[in-house]
C-alpha positions as CSV (number, residue, x, y, z in Angstrom):
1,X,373.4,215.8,13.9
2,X,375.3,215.8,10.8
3,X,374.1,214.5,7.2
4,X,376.3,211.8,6.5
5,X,378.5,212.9,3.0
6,X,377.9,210.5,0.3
7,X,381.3,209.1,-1.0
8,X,381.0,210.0,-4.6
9,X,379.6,213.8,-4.3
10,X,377.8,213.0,-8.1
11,X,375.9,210.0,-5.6
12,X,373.2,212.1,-4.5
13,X,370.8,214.0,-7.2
14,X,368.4,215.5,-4.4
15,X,371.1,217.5,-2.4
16,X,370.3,220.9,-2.3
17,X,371.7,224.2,-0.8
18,X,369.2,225.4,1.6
19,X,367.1,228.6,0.1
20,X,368.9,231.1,2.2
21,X,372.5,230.0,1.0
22,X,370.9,229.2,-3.3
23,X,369.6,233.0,-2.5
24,X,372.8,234.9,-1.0
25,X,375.0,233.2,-3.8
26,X,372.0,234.4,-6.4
27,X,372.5,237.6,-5.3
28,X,376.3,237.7,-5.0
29,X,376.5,236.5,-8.6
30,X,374.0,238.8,-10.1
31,X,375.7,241.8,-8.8
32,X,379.1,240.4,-9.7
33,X,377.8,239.8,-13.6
34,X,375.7,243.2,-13.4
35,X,379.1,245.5,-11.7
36,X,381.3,244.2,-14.8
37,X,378.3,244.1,-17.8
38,X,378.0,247.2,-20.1
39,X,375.1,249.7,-19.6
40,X,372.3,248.9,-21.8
41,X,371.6,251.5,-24.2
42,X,367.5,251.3,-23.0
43,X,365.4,249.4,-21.2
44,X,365.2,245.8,-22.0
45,X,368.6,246.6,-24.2
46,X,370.0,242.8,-23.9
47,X,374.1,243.6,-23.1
48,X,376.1,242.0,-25.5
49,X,380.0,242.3,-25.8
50,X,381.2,245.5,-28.5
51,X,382.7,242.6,-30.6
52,X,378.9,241.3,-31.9
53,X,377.7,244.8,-32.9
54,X,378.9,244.8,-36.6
55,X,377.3,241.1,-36.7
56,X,373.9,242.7,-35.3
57,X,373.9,246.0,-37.7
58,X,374.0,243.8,-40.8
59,X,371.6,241.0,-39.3
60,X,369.1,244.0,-38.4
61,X,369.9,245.6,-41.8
62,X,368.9,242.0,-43.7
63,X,366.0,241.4,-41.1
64,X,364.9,245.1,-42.3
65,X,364.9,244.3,-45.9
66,X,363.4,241.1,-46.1
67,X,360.4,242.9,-44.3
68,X,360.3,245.1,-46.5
69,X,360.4,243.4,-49.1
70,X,357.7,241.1,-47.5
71,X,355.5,243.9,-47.4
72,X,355.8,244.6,-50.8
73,X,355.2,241.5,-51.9
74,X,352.0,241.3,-49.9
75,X,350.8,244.2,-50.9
76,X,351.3,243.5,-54.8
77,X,349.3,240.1,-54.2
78,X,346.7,242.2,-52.0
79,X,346.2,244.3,-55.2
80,X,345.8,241.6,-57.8
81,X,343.6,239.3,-55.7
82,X,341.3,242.6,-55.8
83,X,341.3,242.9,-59.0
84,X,340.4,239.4,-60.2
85,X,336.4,238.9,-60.9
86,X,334.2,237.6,-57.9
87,X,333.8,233.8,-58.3
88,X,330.3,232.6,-59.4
């Protein structure tokens, strides 16, 4: 016995593949995505398209400096609060 279709298919919220078919198409699409994607350069690499790499090299360059910077800072701070007399 057949499920009857709702008219408007937006009607029913709870319909739901059944697992077997939401896993199949899981899997057809993951290989799909993974056969056209770019190799990651390592492990846990996330792929993104050649067009964002200039975009990355100067946001990694700018993330690197303002840690560096950071650290400096800290440490200058670090160094004066040493030197400052002990409170009474």
């Amino acid at each position: 016995m057949r499920t009857p279709m709702p008219s408007d298919l937006h009607e029913n919220h709870d319909a739901a593949l059944p697992e077997p078919v939401r896993e199949h198409l899981g899997k057809e699409l993951r290989s799909a995505y993974n056969a056209e994607a770019d190799k990651p350069d390592y492990l846990g690499d996330p792929v993104l398209p050649a067009e964002f790499t200039p975009q990355l090299r100067r946001l990694e360059s700018r993330l690197k400096a303002h840690d560096t910077g950071r650290e400096a800072v800290e440490d200058v701070v670090n160094n004066i609060l040493r030197e400052l007399p002990p409170k009474p």
